[in-house]
N, CA and C atoms as a LAMMPS dump frame, in Angstrom:
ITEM: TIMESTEP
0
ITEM: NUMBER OF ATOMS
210
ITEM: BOX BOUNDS ff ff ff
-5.0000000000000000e+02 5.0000000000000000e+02
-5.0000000000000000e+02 5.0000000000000000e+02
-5.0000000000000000e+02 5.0000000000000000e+02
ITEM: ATOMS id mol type element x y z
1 1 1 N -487.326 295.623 -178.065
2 1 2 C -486.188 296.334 -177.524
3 1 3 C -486.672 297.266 -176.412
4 2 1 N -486.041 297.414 -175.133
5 2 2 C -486.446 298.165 -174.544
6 2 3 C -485.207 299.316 -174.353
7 3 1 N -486.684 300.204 -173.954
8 3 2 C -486.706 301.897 -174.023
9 3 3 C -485.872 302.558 -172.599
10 4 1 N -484.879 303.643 -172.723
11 4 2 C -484.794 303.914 -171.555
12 4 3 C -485.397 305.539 -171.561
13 5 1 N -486.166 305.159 -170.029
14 5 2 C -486.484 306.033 -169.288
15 5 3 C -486.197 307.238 -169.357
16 6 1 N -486.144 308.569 -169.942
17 6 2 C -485.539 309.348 -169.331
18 6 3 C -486.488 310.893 -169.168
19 7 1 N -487.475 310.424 -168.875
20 7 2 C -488.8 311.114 -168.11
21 7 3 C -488.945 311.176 -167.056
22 8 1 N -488.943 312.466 -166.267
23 8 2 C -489.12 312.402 -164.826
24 8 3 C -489.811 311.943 -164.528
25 9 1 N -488.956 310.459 -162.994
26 9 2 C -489.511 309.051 -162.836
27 9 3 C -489.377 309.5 -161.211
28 10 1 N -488.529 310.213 -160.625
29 10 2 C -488.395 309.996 -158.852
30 10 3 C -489.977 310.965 -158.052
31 11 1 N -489.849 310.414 -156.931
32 11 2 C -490.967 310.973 -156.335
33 11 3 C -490.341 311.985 -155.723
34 12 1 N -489.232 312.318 -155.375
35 12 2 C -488.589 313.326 -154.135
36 12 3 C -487.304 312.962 -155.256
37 13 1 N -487.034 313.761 -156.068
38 13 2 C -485.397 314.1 -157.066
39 13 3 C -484.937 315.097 -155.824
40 14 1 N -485.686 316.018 -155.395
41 14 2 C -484.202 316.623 -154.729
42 14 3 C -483.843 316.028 -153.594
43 15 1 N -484.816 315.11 -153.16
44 15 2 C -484.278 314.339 -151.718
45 15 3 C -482.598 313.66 -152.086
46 16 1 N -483.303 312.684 -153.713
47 16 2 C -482.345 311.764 -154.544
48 16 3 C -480.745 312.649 -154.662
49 17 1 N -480.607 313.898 -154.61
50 17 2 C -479.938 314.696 -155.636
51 17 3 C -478.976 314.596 -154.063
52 18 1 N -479.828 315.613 -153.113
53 18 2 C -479.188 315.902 -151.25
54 18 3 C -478.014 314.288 -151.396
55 19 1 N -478.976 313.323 -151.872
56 19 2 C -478.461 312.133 -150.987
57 19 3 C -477.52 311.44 -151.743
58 20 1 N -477.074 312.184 -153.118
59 20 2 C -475.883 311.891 -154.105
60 20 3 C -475.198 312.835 -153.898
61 21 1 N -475.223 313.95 -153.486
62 21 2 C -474.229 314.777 -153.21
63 21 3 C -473.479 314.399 -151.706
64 22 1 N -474.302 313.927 -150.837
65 22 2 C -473.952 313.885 -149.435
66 22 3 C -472.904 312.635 -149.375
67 23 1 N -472.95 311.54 -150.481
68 23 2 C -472.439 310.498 -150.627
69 23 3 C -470.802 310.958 -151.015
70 24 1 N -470.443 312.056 -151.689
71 24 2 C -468.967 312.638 -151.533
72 24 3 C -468.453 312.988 -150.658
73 25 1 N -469.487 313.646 -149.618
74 25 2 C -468.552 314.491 -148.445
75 25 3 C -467.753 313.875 -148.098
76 26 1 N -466.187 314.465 -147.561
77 26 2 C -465.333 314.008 -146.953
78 26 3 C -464.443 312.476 -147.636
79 27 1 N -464.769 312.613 -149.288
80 27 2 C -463.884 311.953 -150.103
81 27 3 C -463.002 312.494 -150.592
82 28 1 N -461.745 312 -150.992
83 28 2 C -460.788 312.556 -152.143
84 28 3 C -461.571 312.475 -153.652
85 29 1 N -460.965 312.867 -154.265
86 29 2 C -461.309 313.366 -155.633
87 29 3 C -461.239 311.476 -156.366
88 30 1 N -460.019 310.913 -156.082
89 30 2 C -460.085 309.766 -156.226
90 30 3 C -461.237 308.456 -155.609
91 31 1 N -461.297 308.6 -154.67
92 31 2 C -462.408 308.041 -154.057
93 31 3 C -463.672 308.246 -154.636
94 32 1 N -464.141 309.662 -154.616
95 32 2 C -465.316 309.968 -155.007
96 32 3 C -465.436 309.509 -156.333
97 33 1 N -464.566 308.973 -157.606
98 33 2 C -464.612 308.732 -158.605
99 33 3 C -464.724 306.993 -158.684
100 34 1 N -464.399 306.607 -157.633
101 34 2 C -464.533 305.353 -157.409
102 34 3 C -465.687 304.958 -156.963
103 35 1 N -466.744 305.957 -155.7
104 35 2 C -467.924 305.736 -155.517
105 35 3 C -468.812 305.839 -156.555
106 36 1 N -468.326 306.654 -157.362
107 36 2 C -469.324 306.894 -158.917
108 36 3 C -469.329 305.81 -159.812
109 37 1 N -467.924 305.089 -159.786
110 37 2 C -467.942 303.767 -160.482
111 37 3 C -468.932 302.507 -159.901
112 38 1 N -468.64 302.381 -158.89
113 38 2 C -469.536 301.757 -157.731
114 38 3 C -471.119 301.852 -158.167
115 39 1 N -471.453 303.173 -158.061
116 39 2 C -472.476 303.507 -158.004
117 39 3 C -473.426 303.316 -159.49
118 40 1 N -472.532 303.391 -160.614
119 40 2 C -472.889 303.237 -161.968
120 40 3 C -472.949 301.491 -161.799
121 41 1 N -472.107 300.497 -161.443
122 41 2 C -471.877 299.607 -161.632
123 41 3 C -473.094 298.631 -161.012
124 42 1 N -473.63 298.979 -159.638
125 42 2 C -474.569 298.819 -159.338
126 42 3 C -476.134 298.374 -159.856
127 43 1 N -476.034 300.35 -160.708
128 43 2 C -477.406 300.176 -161.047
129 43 3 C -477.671 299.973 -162.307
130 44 1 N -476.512 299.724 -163.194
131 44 2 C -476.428 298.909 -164.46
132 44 3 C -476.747 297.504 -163.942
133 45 1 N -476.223 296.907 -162.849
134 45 2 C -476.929 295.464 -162.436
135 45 3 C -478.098 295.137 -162.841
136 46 1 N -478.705 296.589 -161.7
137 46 2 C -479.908 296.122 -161.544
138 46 3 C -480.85 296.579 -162.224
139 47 1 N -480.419 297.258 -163.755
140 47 2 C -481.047 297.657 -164.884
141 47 3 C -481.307 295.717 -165.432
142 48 1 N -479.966 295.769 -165.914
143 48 2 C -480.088 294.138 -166.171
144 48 3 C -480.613 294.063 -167.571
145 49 1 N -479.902 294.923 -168.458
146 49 2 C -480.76 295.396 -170.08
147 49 3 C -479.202 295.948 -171.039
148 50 1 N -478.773 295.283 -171.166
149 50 2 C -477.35 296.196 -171.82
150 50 3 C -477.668 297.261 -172.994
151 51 1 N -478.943 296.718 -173.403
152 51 2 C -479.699 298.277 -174.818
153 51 3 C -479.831 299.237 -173.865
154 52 1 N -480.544 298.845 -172.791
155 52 2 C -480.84 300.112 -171.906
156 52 3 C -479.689 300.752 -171.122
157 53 1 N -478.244 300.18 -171.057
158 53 2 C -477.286 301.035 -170.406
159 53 3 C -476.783 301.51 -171.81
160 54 1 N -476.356 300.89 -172.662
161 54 2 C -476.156 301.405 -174.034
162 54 3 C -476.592 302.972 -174.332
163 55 1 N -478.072 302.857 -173.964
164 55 2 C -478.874 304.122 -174.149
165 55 3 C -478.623 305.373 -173.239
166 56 1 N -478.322 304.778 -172.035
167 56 2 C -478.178 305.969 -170.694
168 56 3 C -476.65 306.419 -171.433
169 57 1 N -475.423 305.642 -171.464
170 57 2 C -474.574 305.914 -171.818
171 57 3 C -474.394 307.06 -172.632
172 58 1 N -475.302 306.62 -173.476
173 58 2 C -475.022 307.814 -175.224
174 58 3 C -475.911 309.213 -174.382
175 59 1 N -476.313 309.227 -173.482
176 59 2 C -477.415 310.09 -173.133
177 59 3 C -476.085 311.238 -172.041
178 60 1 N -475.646 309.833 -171.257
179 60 2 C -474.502 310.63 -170.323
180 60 3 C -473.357 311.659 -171.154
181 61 1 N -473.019 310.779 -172.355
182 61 2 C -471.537 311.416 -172.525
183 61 3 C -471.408 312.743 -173.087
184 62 1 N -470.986 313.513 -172.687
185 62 2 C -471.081 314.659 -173.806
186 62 3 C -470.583 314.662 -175.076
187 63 1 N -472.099 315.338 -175.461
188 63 2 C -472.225 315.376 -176.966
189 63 3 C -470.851 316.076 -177.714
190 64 1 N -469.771 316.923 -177.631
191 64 2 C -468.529 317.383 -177.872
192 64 3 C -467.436 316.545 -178.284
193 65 1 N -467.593 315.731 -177.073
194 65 2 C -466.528 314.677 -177.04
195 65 3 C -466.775 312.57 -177.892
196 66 1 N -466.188 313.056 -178.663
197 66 2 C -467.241 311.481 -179.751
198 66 3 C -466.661 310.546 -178.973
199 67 1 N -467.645 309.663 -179.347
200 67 2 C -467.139 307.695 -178.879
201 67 3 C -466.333 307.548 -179.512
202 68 1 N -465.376 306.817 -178.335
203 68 2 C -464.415 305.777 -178.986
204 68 3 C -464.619 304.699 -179.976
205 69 1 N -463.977 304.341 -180.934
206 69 2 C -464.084 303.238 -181.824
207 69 3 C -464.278 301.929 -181.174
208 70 1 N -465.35 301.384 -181.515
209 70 2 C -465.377 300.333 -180.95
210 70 3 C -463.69 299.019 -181.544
């Protein structure tokens, strides 16, 4: 089974961070939620591991708010 990552892995994070924030400017609130879909949808591709989005997932959601029933 593979493991996800979640050890600082980037060489330049705040370059990464500038260049995810800069990716909203001058969106609507709607849009920008659509580039985020985009953007998740992407790199779940190119993860290409559904344990390993499984894992980011449970990692993303806040802990407050429980999973839905499958």
């Amino acid at each position: 089974m593979a493991e996800l990552n979640t050890a600082p892995n980037l060489r330049s994070p705040d370059d990464v961070y500038e260049r995810l924030v800069t990716l909203h400017e001058g969106l609507t609130e709607a849009e920008s939620l659509k580039v985020w879909a985009k953007l998740a949808l992407t790199l779940a591709n190119h993860i290409g591991d559904a344990e390993v989005i499984t894992q980011a997932i449970a990692v993303a959601r806040p802990r407050d708010v429980p999973a839905p029933a499958d």
